[in-house]
C-alpha positions as CSV (number, residue, x, y, z in Angstrom):
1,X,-21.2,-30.8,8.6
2,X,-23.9,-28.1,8.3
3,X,-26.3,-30.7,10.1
4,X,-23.7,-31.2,12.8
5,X,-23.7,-27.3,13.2
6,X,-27.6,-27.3,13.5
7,X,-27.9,-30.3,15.9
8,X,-25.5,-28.6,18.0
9,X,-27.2,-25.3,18.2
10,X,-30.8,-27.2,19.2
11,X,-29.1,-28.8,21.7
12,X,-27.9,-25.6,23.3
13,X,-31.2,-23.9,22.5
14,X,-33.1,-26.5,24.8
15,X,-30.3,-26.7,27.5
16,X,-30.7,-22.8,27.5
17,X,-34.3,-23.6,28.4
18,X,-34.0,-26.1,30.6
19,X,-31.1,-24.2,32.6
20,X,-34.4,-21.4,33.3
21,X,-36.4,-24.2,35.3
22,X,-33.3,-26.2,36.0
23,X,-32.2,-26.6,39.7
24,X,-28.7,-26.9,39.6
25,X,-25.7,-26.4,37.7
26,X,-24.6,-30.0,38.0
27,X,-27.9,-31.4,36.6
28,X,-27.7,-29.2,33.2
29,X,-23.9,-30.6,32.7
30,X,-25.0,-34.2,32.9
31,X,-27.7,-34.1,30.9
32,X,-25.5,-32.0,28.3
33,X,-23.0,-34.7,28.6
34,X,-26.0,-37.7,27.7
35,X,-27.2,-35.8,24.8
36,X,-24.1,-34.8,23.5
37,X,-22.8,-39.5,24.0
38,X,-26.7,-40.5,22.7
39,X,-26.1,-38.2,19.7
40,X,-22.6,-39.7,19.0
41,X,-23.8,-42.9,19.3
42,X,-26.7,-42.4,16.6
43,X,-24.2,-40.9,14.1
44,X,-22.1,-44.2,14.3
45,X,-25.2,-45.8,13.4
46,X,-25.7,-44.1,10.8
């Protein structure tokens, strides 16, 4: 669980930095959205 925690908070870290050069709103929720399905799909991998 702890990794889950950490994951999570990179994740928002580097959507925090992308949102500076980001152009729109929209953008930074879909690419949220694909890292947060790509990451699910690893841990069932796992």
């Amino acid at each position: 669980m702890p990794s889950l925690v950490k994951k999570w908070q990179s994740i928002q870290r580097e959507l925090d930095e992308e949102d500076n050069s980001s152009s729109s709103e929209e953008d930074r929720e879909s690419t949220a959205q694909k890292r947060i399905e790509e990451w699910k799909q690893q841990q069932l991998v796992r």
